[in-house]
N, CA, C and O atoms as a Tripos MOL2 file, in Angstrom:
@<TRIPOS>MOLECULE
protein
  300   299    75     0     0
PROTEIN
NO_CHARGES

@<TRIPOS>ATOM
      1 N         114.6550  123.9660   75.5180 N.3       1 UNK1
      2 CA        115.6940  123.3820   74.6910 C.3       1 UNK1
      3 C         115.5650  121.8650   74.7470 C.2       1 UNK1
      4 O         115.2210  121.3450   75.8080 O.2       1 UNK1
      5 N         115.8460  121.0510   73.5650 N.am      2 UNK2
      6 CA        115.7400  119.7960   73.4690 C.3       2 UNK2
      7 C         116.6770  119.0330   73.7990 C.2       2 UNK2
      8 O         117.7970  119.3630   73.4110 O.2       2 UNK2
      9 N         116.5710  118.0800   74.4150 N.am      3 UNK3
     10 CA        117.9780  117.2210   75.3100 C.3       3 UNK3
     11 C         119.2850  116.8470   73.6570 C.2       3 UNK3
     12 O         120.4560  116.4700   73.6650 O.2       3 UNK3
     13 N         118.4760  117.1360   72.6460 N.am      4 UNK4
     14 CA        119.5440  116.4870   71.2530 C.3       4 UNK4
     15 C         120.2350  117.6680   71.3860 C.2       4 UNK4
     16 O         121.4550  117.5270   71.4730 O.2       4 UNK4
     17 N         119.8350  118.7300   71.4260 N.am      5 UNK5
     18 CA        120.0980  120.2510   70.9610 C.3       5 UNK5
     19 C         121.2130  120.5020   72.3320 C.2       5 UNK5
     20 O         122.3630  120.9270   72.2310 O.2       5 UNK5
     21 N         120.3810  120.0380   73.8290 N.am      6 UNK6
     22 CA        121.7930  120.2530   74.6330 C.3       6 UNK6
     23 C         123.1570  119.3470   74.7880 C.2       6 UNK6
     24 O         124.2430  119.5080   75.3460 O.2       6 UNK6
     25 N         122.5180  118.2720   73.9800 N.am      7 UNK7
     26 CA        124.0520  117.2610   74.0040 C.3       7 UNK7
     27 C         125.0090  117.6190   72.8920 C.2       7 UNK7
     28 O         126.2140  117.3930   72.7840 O.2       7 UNK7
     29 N         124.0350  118.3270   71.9760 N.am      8 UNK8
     30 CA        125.4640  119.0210   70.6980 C.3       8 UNK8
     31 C         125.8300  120.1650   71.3440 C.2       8 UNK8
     32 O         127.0450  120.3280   71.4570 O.2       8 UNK8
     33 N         125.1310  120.9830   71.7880 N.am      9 UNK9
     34 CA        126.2150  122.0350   72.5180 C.3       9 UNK9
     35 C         127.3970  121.9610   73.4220 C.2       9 UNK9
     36 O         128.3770  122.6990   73.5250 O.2       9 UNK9
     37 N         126.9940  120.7180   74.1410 N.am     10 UNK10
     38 CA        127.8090  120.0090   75.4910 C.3      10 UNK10
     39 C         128.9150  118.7790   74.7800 C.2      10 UNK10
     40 O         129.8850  118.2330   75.3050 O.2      10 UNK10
     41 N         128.3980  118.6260   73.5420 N.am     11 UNK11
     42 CA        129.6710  118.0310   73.0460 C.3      11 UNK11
     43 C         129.5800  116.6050   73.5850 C.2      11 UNK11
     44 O         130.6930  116.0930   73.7090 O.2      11 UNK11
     45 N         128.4270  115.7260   73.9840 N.am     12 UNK12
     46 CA        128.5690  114.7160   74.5130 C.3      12 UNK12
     47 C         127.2040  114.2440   74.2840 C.2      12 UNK12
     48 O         126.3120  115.0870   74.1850 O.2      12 UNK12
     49 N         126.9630  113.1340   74.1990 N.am     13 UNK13
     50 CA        125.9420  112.0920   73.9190 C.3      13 UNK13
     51 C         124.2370  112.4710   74.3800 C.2      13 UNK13
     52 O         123.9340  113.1950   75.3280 O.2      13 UNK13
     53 N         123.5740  112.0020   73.7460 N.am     14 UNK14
     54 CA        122.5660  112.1960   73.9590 C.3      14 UNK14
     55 C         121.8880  111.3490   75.1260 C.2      14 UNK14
     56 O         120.9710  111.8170   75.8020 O.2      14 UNK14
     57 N         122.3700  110.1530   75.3020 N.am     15 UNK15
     58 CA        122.3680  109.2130   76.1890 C.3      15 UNK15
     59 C         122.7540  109.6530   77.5270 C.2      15 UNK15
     60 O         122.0920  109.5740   78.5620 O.2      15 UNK15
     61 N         124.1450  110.2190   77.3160 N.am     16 UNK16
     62 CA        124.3680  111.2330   78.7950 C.3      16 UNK16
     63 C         123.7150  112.1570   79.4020 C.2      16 UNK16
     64 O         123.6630  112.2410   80.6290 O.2      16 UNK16
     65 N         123.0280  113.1130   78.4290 N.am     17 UNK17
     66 CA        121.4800  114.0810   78.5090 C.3      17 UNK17
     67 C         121.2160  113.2560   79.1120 C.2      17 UNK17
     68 O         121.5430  113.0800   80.2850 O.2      17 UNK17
     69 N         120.3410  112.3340   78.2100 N.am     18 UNK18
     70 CA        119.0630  111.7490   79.1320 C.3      18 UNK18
     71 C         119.5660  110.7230   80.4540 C.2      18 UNK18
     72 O         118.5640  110.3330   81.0540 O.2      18 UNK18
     73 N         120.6840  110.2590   80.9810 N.am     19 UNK19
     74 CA        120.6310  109.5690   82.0620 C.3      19 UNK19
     75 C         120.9980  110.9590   83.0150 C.2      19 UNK19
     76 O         121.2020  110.6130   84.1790 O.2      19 UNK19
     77 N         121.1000  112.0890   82.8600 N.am     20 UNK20
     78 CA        121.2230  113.2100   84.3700 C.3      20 UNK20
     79 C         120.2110  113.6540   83.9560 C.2      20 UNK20
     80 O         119.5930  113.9710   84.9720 O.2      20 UNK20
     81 N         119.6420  113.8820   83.1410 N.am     21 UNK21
     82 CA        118.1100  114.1370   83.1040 C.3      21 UNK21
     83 C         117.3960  113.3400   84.1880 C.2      21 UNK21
     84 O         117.2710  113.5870   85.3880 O.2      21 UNK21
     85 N         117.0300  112.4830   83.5710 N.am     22 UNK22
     86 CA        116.1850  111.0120   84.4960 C.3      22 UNK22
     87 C         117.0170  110.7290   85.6630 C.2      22 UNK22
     88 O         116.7020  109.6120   86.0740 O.2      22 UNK22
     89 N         118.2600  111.4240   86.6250 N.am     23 UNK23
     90 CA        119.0180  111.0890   87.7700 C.3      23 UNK23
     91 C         118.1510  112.6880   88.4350 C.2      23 UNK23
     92 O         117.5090  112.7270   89.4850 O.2      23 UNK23
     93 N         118.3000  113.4610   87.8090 N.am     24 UNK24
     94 CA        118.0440  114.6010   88.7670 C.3      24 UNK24
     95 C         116.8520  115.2080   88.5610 C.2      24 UNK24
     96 O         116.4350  115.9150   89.4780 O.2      24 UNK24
     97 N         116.2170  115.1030   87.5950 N.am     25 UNK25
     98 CA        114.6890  115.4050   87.2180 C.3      25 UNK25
     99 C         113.5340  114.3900   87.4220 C.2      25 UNK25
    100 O         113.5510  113.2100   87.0700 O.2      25 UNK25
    101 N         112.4410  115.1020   88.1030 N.am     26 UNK26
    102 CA        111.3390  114.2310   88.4980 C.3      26 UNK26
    103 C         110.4350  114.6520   87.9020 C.2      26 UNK26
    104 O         110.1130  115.8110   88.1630 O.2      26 UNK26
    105 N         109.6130  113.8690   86.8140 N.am     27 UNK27
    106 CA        108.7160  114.2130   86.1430 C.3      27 UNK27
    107 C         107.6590  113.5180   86.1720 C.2      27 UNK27
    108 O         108.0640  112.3610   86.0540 O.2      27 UNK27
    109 N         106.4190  113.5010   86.2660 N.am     28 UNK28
    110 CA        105.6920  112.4260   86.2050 C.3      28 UNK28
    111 C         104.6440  112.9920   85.2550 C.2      28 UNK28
    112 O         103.9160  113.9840   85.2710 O.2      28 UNK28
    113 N         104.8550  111.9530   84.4010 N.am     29 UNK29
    114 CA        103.6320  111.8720   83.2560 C.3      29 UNK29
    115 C         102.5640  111.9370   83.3950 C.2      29 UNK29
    116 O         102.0180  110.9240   83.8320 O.2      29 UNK29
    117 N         101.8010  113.0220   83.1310 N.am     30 UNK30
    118 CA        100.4060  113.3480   82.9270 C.3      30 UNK30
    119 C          99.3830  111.9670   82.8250 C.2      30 UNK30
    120 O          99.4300  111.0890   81.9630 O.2      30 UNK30
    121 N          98.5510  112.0570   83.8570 N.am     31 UNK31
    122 CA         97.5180  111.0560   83.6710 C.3      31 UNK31
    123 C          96.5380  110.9180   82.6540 C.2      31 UNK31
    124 O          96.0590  112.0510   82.6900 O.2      31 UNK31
    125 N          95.9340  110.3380   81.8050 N.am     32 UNK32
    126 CA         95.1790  110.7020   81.0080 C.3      32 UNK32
    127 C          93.4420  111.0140   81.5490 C.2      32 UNK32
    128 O          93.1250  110.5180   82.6300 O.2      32 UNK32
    129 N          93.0040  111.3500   81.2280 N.am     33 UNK33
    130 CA         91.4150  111.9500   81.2800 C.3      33 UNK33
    131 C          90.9610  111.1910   80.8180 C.2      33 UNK33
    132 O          91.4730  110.7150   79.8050 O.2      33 UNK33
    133 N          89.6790  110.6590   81.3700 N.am     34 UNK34
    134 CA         88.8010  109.5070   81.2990 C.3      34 UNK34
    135 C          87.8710  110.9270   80.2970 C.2      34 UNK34
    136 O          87.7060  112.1440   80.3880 O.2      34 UNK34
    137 N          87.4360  109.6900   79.3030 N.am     35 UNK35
    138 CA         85.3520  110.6750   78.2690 C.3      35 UNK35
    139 C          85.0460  110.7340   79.3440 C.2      35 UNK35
    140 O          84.9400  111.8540   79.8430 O.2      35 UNK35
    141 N          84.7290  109.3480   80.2830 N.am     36 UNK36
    142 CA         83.5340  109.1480   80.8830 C.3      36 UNK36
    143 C          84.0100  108.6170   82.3510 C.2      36 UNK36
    144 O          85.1210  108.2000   82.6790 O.2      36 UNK36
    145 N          82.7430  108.7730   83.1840 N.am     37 UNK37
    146 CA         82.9240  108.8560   84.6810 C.3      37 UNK37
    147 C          82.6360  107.3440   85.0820 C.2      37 UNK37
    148 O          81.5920  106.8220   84.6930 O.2      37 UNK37
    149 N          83.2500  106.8670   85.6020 N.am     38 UNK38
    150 CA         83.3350  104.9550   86.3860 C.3      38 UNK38
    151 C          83.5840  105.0880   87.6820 C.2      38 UNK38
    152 O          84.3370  105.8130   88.3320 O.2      38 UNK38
    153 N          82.9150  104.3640   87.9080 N.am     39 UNK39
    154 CA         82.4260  104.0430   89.4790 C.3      39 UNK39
    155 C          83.5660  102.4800   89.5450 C.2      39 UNK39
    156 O          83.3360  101.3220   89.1960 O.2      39 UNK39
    157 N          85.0140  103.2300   90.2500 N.am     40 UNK40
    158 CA         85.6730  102.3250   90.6430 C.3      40 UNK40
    159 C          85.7470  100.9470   91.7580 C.2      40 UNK40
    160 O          86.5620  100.0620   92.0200 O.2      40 UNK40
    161 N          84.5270  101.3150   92.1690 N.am     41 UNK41
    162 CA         84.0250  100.4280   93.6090 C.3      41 UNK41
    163 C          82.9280   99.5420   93.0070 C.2      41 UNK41
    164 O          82.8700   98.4370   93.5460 O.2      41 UNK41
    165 N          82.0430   99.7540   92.0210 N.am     42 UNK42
    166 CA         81.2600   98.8060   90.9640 C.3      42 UNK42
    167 C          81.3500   97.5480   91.3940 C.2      42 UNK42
    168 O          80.2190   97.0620   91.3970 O.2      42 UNK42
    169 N          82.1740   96.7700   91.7680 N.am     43 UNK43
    170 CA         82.4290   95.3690   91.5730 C.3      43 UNK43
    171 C          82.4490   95.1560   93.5330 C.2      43 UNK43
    172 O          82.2960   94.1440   94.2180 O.2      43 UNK43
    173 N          82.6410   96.2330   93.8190 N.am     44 UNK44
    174 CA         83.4750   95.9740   95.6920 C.3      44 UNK44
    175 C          82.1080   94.8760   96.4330 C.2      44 UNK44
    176 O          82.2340   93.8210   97.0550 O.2      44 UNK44
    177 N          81.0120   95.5410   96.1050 N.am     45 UNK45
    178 CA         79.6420   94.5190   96.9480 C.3      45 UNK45
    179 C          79.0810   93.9940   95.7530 C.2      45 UNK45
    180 O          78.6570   94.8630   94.9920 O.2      45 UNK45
    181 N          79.0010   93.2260   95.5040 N.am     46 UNK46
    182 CA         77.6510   92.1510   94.8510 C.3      46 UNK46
    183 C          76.5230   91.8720   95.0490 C.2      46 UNK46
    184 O          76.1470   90.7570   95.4090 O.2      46 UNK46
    185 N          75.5220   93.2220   94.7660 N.am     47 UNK47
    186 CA         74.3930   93.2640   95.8190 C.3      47 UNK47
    187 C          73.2800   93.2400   94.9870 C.2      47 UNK47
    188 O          72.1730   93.6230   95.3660 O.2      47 UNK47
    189 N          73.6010   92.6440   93.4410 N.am     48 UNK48
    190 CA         72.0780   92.8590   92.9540 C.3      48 UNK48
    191 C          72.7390   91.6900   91.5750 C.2      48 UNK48
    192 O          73.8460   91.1770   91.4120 O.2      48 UNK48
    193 N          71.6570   91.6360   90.9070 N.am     49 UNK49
    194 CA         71.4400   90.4010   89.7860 C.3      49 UNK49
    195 C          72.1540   91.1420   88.5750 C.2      49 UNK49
    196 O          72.5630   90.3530   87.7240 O.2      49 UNK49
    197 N          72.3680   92.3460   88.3380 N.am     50 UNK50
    198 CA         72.9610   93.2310   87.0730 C.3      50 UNK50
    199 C          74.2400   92.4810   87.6740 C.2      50 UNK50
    200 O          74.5880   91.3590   87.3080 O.2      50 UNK50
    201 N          74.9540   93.3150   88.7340 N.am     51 UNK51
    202 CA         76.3120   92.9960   89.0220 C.3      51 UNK51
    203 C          77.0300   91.7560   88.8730 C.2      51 UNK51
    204 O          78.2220   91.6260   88.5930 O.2      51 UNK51
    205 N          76.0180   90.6980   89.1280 N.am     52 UNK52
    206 CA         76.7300   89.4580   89.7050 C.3      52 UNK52
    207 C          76.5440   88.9940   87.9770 C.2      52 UNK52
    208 O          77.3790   88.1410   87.6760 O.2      52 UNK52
    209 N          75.8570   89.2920   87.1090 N.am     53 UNK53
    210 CA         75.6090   89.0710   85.5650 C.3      53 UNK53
    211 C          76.8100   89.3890   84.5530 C.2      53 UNK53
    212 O          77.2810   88.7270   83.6290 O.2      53 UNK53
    213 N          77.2020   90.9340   85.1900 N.am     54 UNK54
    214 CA         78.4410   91.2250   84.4730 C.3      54 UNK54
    215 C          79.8690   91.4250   84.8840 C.2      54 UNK54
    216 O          80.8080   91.9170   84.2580 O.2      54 UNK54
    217 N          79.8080   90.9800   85.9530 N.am     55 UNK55
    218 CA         81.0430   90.3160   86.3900 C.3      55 UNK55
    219 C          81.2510   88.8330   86.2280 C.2      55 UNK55
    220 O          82.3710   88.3450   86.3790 O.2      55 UNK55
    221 N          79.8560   87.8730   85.8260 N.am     56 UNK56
    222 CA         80.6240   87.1070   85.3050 C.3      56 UNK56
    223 C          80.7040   86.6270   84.0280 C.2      56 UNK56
    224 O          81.0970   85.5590   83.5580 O.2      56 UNK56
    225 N          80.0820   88.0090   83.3830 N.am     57 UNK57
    226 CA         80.6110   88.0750   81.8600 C.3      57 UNK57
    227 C          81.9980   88.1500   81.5660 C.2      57 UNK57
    228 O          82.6070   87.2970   80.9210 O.2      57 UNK57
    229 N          82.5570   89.3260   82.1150 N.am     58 UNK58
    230 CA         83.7410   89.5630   82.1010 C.3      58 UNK58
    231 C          84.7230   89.0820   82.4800 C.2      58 UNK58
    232 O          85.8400   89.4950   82.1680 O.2      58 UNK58
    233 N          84.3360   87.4250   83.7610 N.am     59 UNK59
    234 CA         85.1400   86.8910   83.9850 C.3      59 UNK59
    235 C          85.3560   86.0720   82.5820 C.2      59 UNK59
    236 O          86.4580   86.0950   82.0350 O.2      59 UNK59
    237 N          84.2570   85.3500   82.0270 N.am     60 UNK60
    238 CA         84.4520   84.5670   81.1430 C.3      60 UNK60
    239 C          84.8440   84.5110   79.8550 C.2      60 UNK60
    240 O          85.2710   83.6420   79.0940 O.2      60 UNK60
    241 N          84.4420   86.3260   79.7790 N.am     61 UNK61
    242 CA         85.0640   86.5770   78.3180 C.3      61 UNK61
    243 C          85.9150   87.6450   78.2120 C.2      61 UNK61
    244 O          86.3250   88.0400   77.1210 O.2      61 UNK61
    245 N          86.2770   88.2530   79.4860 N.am     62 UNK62
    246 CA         87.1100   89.7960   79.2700 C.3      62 UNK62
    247 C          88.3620   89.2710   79.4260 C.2      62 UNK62
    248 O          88.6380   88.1130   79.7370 O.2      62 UNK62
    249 N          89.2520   90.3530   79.1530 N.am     63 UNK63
    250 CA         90.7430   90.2890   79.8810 C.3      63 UNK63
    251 C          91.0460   91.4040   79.9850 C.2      63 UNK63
    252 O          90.7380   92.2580   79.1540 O.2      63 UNK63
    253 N          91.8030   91.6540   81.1700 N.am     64 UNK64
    254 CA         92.0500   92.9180   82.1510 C.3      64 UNK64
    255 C          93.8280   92.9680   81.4880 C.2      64 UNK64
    256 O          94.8140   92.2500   81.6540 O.2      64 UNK64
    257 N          93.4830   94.4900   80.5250 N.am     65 UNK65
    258 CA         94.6150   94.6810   79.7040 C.3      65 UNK65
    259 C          95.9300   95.3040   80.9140 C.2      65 UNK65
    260 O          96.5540   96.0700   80.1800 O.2      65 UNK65
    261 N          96.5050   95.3550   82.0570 N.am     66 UNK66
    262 CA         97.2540   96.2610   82.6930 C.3      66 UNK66
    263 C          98.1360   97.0700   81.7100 C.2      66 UNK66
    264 O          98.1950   98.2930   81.8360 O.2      66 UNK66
    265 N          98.7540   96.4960   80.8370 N.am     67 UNK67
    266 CA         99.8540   97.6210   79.9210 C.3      67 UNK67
    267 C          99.0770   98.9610   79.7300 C.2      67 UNK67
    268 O          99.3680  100.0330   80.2610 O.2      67 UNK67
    269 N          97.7100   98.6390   78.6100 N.am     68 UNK68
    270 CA         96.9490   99.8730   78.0940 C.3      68 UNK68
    271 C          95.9570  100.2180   79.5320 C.2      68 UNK68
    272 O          95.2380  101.2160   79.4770 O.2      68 UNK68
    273 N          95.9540   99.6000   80.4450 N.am     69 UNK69
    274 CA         94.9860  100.1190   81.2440 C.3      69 UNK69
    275 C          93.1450   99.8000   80.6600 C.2      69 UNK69
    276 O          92.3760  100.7570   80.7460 O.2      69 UNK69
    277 N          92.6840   98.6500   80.1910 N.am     70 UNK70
    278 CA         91.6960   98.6300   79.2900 C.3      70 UNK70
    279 C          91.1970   97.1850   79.5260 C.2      70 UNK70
    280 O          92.0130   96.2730   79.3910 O.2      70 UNK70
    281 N          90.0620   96.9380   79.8290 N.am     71 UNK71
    282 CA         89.2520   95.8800   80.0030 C.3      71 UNK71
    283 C          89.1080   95.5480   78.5480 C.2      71 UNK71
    284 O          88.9320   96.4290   77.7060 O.2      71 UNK71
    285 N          89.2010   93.9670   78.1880 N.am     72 UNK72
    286 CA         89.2520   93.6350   76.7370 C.3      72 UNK72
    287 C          88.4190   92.7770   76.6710 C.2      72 UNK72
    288 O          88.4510   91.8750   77.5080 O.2      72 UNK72
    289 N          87.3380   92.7920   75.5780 N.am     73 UNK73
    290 CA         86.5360   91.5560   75.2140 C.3      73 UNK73
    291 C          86.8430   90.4900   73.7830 C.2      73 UNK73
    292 O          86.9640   90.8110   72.6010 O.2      73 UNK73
    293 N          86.9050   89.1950   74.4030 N.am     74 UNK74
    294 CA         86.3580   88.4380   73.2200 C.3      74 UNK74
    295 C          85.3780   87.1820   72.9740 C.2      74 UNK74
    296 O          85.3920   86.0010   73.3190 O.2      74 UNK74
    297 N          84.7290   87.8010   72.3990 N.am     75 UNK75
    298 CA         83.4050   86.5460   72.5630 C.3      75 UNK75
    299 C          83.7860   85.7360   71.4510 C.2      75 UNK75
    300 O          83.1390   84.7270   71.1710 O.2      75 UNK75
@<TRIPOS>BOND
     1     1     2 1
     2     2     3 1
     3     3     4 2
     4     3     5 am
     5     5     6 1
     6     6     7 1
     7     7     8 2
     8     7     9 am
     9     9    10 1
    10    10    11 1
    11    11    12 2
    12    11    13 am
    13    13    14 1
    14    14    15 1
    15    15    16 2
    16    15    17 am
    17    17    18 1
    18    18    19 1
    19    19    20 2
    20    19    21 am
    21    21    22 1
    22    22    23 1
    23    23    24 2
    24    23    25 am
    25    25    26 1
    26    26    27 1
    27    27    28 2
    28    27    29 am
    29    29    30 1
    30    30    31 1
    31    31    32 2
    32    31    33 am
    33    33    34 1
    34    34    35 1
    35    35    36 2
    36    35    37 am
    37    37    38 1
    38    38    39 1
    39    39    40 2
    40    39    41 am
    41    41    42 1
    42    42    43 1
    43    43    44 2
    44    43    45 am
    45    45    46 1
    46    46    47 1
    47    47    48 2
    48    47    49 am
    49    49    50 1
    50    50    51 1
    51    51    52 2
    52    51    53 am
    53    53    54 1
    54    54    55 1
    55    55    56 2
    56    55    57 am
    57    57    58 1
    58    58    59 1
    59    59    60 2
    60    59    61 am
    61    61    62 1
    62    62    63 1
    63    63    64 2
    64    63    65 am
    65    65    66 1
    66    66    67 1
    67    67    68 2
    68    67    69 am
    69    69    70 1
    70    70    71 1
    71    71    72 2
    72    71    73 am
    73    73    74 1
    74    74    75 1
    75    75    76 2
    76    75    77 am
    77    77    78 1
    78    78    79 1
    79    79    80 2
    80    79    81 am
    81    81    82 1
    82    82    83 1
    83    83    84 2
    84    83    85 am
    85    85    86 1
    86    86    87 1
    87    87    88 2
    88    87    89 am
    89    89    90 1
    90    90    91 1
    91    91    92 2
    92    91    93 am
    93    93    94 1
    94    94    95 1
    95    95    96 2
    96    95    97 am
    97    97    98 1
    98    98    99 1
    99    99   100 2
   100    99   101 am
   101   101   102 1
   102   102   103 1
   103   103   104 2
   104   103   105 am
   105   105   106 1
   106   106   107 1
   107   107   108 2
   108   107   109 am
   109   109   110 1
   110   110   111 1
   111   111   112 2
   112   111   113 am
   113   113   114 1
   114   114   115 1
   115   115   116 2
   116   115   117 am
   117   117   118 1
   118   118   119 1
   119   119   120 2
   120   119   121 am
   121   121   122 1
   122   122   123 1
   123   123   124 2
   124   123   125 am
   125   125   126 1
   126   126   127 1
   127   127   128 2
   128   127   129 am
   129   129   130 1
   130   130   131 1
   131   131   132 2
   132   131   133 am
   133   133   134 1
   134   134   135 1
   135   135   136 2
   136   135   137 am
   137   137   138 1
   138   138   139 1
   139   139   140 2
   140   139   141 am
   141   141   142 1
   142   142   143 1
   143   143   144 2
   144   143   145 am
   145   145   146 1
   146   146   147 1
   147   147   148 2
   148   147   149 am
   149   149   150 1
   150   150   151 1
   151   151   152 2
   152   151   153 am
   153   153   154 1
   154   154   155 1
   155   155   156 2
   156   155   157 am
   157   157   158 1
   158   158   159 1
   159   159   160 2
   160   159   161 am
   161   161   162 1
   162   162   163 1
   163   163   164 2
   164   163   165 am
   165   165   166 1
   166   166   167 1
   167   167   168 2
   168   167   169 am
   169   169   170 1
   170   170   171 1
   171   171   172 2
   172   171   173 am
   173   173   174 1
   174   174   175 1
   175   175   176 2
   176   175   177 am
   177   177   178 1
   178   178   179 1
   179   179   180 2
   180   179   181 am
   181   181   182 1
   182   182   183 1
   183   183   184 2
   184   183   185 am
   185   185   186 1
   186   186   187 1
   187   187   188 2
   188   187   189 am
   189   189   190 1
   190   190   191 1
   191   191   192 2
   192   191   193 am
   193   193   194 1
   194   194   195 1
   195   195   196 2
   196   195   197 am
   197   197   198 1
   198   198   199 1
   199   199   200 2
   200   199   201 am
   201   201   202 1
   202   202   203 1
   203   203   204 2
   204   203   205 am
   205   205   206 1
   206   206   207 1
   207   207   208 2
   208   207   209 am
   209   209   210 1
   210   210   211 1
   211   211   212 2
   212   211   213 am
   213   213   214 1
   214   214   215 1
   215   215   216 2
   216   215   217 am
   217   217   218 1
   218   218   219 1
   219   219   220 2
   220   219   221 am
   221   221   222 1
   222   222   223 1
   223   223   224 2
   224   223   225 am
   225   225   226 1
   226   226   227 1
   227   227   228 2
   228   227   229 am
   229   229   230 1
   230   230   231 1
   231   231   232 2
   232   231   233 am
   233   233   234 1
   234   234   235 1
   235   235   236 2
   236   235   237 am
   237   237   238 1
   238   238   239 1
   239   239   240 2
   240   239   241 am
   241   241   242 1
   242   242   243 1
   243   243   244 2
   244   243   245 am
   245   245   246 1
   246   246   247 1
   247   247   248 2
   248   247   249 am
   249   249   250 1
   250   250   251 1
   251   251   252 2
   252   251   253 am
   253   253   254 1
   254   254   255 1
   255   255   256 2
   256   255   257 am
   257   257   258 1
   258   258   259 1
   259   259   260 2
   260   259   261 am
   261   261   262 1
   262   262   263 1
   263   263   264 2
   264   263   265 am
   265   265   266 1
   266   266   267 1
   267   267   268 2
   268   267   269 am
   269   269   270 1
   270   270   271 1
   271   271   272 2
   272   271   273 am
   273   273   274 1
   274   274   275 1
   275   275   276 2
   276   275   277 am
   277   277   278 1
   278   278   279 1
   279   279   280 2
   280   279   281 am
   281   281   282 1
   282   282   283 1
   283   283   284 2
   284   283   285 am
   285   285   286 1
   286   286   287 1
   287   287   288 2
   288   287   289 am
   289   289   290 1
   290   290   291 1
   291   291   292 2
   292   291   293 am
   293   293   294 1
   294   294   295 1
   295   295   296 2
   296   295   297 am
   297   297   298 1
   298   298   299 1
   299   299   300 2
@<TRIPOS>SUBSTRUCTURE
     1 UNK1         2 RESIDUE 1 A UNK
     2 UNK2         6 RESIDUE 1 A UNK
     3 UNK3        10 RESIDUE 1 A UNK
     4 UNK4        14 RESIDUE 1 A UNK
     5 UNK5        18 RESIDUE 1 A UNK
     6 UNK6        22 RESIDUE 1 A UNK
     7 UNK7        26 RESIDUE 1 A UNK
     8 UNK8        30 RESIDUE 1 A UNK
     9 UNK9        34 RESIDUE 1 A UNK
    10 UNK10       38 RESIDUE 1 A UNK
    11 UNK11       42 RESIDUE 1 A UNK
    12 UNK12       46 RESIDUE 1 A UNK
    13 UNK13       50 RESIDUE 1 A UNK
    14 UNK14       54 RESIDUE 1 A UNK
    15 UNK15       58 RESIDUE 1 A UNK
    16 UNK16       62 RESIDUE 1 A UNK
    17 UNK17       66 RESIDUE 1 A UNK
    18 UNK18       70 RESIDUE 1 A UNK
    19 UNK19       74 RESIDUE 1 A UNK
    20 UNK20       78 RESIDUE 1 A UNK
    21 UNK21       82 RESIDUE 1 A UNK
    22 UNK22       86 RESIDUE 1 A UNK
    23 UNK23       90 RESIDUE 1 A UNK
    24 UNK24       94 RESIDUE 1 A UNK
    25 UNK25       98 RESIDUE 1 A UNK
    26 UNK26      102 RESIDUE 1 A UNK
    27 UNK27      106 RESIDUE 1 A UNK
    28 UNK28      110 RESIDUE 1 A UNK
    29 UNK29      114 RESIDUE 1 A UNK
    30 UNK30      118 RESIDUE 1 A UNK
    31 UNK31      122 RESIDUE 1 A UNK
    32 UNK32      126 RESIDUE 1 A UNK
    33 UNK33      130 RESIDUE 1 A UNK
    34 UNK34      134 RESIDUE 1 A UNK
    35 UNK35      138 RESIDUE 1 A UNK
    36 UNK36      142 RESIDUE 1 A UNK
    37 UNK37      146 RESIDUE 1 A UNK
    38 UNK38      150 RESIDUE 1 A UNK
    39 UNK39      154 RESIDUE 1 A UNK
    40 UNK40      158 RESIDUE 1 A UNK
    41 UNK41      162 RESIDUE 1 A UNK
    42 UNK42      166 RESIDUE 1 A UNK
    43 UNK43      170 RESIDUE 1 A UNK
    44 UNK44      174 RESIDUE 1 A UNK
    45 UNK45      178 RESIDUE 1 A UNK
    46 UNK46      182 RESIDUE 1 A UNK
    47 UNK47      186 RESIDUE 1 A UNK
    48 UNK48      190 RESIDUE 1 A UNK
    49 UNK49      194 RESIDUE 1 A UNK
    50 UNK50      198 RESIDUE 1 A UNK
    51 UNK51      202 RESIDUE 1 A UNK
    52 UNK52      206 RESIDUE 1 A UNK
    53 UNK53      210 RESIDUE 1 A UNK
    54 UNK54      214 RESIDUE 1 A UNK
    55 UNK55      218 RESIDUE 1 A UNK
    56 UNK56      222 RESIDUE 1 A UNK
    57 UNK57      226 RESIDUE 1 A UNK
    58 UNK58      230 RESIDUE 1 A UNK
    59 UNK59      234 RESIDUE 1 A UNK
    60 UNK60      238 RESIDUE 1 A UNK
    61 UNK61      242 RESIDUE 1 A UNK
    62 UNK62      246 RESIDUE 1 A UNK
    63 UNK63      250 RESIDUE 1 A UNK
    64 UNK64      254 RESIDUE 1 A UNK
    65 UNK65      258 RESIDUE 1 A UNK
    66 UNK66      262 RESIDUE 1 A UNK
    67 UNK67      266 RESIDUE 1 A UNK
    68 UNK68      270 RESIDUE 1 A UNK
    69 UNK69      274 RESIDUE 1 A UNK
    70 UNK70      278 RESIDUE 1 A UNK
    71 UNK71      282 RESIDUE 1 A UNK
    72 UNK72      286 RESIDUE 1 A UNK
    73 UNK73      290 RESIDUE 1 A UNK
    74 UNK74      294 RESIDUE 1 A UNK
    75 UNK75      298 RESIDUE 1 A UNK
């Protein structure tokens, strides 16, 4: 049943649904699924001429999106 559908039965706001919803329900949003597989440690040692090349590409031209979760380029 949909929280609109139980606040017209209950005769009271939809707003009220959703704040004892979100007080007594724990939900956590599905993570999304990566296409592709990344090597989160990539950057941890700096041990070769590729690495140290595109890290400081990305210093100079990326930006590290946190909202979308997304490394951004602009050249």
């Amino acid at each position: 049943m949909k929280r609109q559908e139980i606040a017209d039965k209950l005769n009271v706001s939809y707003t009220h649904v959703q704040r004892i919803v979100a007080k007594n329900c724990s939900y956590k949003k599905p993570q999304r699924q990566r296409k592709i597989k990344i090597d989160d440690s990539f950057f941890d040692n700096i041990n070769n001429e590729e690495k140290a090349y595109w890290l400081g590409f990305f210093s100079a031209d990326g930006y590290n999106s946190e909202d979308s979760g997304k490394l951004e380029l602009s050249l």
